[in-house]
N, C-alpha and C positions, 0 to 999 in steps of 0.2 A: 504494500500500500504506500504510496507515494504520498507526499505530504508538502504543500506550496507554501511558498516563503512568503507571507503577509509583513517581515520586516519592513515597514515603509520609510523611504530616505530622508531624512529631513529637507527641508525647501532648500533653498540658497540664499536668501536673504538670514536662516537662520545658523546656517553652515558661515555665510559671513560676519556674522556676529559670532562665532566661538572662535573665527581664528584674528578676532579682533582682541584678542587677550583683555574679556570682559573684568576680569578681578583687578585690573588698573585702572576700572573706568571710573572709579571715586575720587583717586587718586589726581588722572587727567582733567576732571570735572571740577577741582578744589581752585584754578586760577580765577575763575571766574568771578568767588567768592571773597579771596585775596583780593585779585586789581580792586573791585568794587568797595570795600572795604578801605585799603590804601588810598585810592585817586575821589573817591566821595567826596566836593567839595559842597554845600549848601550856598544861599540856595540852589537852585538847578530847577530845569523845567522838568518833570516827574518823566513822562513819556518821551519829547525828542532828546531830554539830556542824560536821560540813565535806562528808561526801558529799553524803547528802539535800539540805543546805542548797544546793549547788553547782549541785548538778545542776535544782533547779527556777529557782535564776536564771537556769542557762545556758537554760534552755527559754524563759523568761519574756522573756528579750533578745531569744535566738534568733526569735521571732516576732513583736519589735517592731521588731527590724534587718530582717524580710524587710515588713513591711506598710510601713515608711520606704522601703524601696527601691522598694516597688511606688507606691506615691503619688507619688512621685520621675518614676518613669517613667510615669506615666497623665498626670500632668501636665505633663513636657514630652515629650508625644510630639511634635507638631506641629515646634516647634522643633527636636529631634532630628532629625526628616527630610532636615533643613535641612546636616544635620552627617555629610561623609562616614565620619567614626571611628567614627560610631557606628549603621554600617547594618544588623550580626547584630542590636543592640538594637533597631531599629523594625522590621524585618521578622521577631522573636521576637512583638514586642509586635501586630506586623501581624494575623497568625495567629492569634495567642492572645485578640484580641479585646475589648476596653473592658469588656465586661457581665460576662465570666467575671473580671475581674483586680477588678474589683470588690468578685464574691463571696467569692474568696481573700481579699482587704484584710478581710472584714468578718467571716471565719471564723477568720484570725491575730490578731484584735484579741480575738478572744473566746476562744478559744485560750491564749491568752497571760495573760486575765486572771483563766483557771483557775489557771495556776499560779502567778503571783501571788497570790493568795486564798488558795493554798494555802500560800506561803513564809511571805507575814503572818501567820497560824495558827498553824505552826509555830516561827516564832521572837519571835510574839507580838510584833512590833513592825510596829505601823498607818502607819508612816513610808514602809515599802517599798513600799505601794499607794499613796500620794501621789508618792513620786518615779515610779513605772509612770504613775502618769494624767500627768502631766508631760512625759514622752518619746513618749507616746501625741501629745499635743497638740499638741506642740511639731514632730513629725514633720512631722504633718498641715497646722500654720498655716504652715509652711516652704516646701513645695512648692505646696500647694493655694490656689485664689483661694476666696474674695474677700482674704484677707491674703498669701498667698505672701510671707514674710518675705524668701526668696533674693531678689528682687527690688529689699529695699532695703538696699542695705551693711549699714550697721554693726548693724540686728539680725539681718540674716544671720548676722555674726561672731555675734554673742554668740548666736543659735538652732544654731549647729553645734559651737563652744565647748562648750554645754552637755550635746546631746543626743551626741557623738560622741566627749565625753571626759571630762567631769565627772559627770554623773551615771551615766553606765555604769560607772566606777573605784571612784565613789563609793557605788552602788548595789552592787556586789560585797562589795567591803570593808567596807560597813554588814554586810552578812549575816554575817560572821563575828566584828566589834567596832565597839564603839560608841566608840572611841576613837582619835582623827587626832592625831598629835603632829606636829612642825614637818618633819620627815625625808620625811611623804607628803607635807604641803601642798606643799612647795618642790616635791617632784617632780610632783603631781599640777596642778599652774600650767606647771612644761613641758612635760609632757605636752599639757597643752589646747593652748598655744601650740604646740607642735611637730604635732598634727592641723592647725590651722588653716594652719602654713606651708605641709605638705603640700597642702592644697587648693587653693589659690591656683593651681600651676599646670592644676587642672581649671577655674577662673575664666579663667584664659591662654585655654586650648585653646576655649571658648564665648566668646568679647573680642568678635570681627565678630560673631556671630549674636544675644549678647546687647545689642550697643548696637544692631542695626540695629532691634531688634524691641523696643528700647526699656527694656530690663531695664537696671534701677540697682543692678549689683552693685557690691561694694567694689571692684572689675579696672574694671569700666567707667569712673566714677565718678575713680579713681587716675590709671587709663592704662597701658601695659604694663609702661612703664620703673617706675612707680614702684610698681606691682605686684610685679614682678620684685625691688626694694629689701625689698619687705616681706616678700617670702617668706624673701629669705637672712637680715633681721635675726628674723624671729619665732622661723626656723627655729636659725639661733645661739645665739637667749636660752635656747630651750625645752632647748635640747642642754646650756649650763649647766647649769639649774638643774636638770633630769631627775638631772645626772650628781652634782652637791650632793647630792639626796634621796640619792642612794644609799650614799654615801660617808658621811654622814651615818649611815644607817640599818645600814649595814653595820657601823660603826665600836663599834655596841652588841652584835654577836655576837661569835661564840669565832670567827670565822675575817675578820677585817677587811681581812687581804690583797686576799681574793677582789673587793676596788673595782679591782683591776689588771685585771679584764675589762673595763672600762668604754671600753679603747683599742678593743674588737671596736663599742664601741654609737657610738664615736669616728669609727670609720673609715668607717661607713653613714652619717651625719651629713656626714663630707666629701665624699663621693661624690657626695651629692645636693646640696648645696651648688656642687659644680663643677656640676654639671647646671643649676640657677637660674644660675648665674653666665651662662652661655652665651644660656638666654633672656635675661637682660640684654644683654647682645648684640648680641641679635639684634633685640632690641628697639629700640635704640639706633640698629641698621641701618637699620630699617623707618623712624625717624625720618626719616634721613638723607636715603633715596631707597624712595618707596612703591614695591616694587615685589610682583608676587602672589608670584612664590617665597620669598621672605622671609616674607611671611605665610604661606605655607603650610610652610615649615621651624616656625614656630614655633609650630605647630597639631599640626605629627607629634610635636613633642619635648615638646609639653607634654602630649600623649597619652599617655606614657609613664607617667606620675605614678601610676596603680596599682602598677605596678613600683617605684616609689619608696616609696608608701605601707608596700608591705609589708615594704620592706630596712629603713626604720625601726622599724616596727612589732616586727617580729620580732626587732630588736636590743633593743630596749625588753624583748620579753618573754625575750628570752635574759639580761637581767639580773635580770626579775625570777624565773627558776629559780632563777639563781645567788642570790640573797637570800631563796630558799625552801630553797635547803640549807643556809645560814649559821643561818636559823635553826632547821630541823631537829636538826642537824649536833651 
């Protein structure tokens, strides 16, 4: 008795959302809340100086965070396969097929550079479509060969630096003021460093697949332990100086107390810090005496790190409410 396969395949539209690495999408969705936050000047016209304006950013991001993602994944499929954490991702990306993920990439770029076109327009500043071609570029030369930046340390840092916390921050809070004084700088410097700490352990969790296959990331290149070193200090300095901006910036409204939340953005900061502490560890273990479970402890825990991402993330944008109602308020 023969028996038919009623497995049905998922659509494409929902194949492109899983190889849009959805567990970062809180994460990529936090600039929004940031600029808005930092560049909020009162008064303002409600709808053309903060909705309108908001909402074609977020659009304008929203489709250049999913065409990063998808370039991200066409390009390392291969490698990926390689990586048991990451098998919904290449059996999403299996299905869904190289030539359709393509057309998506080439539909969100143009997508994206309508509304673009359209924010420029609107707030009459030609700057906002230069920093958009930038994040466009800088996506694509990152993952994609013939330059695939991720491949060499230190322009990796400063191509992910860029595209995953300075210009998206910056690009926000440009749409709402042309004016950074020293309270965002400091915090918009820990911020960058505190994305980069965060990724280091996704450089962990790819250490054996990227050195065997010959990728010169900054984890390869370092080594685990002193990877592991780099994550808890980047991730330390950015928690400073984040915590400075705010304190800072807080300290020019009517409600300056409200820096006493800063122990909630504190305490997600230690958290993950015990967490790098550990792969230090374990790292240190693997030194000692190779053995595979050890490597493979320190593949599952450094896997975790979206979950980390976003305890940060989200602590960051719980302060920057709180600094949206100080200056409401």
């Amino acid at each position: 008795m023969s028996h038919s396969n009623n497995t049905k395949k998922p659509g494409t539209l929902k194949l492109l959302f899983a190889v849009s690495r959805p567990e970062f999408l809180p994460a990529n969705s936090a600039s929004l809340i940031i600029g808005l936050a930092w560049g909020l000047t009162l008064p303002l016209d409600v709808f053309w100086g903060v909705a309108l304006p908001l909402i074609l950013a977020f659009a304008a991001l929203s489709f250049v965070g999913a065409f990063a993602a998808h370039i991200n994944t066409y390009a390392d499929y291969e490698l990926d396969q390689k990586d048991d954490t990451k098998k919904k991702l290449t059996a999403a990306m299996s299905q869904l097929g190289k030539g359709k993920l393509k057309t998506a990439m080439i539909i969100e770029v143009a997508i994206s550079l309508m509304f673009i076109l359209a924010l420029s327009f609107l707030q009459a500043k030609p700057v906002l479509l230069l920093m958009w071609m930038a994040a466009v570029f800088l996506a694509f030369v990152y993952s994609a060969k013939p330059l695939r930046l991720k491949s060499h340390s230190f322009f990796a840092v400063l191509t992910l630096l860029t595209v995953l916390s300075v210009l998206p921050v910056t690009f926000v809070t440009y749409v709402l003021t042309s004016r950074f004084d020293l309270a965002f700088l400091l915090f918009l410097a820990g911020q960058a460093l505190t994305v980069y700490g965060v990724i280091v352990p996704a450089e962990i969790r790819d250490y054996f697949g990227d050195k065997a296959a010959g990728a010169n990331t900054m984890t390869v290149r370092l080594g685990l332990i002193k990877a592991s070193v780099l994550g808890l200090g980047l991730l330390s300095i950015g928690a400073v100086l984040c915590g400075v901006g705010f304190v800072l910036k807080l300290a020019f409204t009517n409600l300056p107390f409200l820096s006493g939340f800063l122990i909630v953005m504190a305490a997600g900061y230690l958290f993950i810090l015990s967490k790098y502490a550990r792969l230090y560890r374990l790292s240190k273990q693997l030194q000692k005496k190779n053995e595979d479970s050890t490597e493979q402890n320190i593949v599952h825990l450094a896997a975790e790190n979206p979950k980390w991402i976003t305890i940060v993330t989200q602590t960051i944008v719980l302060m920057s409410i709180i600094l949206l109602i100080a200056k409401i308020i």
